[in-house]
C-alpha positions in Angstrom: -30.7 -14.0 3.1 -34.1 -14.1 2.2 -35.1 -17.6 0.9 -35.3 -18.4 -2.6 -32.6 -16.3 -3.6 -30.6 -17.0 -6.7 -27.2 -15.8 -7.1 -27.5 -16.3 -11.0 -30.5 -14.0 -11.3 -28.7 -12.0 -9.0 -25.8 -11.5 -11.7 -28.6 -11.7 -14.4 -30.2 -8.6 -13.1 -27.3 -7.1 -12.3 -25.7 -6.8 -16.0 -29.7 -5.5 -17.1 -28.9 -2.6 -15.0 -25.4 -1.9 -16.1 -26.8 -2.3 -19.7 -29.4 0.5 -18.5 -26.8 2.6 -17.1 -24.0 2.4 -19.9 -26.9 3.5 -22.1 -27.5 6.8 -20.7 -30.8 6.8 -21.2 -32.0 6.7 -17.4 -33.3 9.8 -15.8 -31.7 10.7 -12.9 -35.0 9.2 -10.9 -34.6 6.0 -12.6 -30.8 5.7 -12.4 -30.8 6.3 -8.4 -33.6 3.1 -7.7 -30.6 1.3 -10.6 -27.6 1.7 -8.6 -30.3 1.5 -5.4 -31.1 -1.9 -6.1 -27.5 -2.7 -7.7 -26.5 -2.0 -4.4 -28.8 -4.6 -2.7 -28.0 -7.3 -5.0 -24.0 -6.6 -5.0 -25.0 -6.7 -1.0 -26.9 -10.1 -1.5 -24.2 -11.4 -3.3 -21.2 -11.3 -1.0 -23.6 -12.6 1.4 -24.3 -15.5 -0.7 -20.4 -15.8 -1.8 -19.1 -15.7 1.6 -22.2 -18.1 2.8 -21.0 -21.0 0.2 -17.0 -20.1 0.7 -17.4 -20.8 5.0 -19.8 -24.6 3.7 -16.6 -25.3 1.8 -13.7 -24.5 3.9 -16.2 -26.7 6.9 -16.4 -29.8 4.6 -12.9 -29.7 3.6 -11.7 -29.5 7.1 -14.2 -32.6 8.1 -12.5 -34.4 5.4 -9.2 -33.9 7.0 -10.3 -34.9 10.3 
């Protein structure tokens, strides 16, 4: 995960380009780099997600031990 990254801009960006593509107004150029780069941030995400849910579940077994 590159450093820096923000999950909230993440999502931020990501409903810009739904807006975009529920529009219909995106050429068929446009709309590939839009579900292109959906695709990376969706990727980034679960990355992110799954990052911060292994943190957790490790500090709430420490606090059982």
């Amino acid at each position: 995960m590159k450093k820096g990254f923000s999950y909230t801009k993440a999502i931020e960006e990501l409903e810009q380009i739904m807006t975009k593509i529920e529009e219909g107004n995106a050429s068929i150029d446009e709309l590939h780099d839009l579900v292109d780069r959906a695709a990376k941030l969706i990727s980034q995400c679960k990355t992110e997600l799954k990052g911060t849910t292994q943190k957790i579940e490790k500090t709430l077994d420490d606090l059982q031990e």
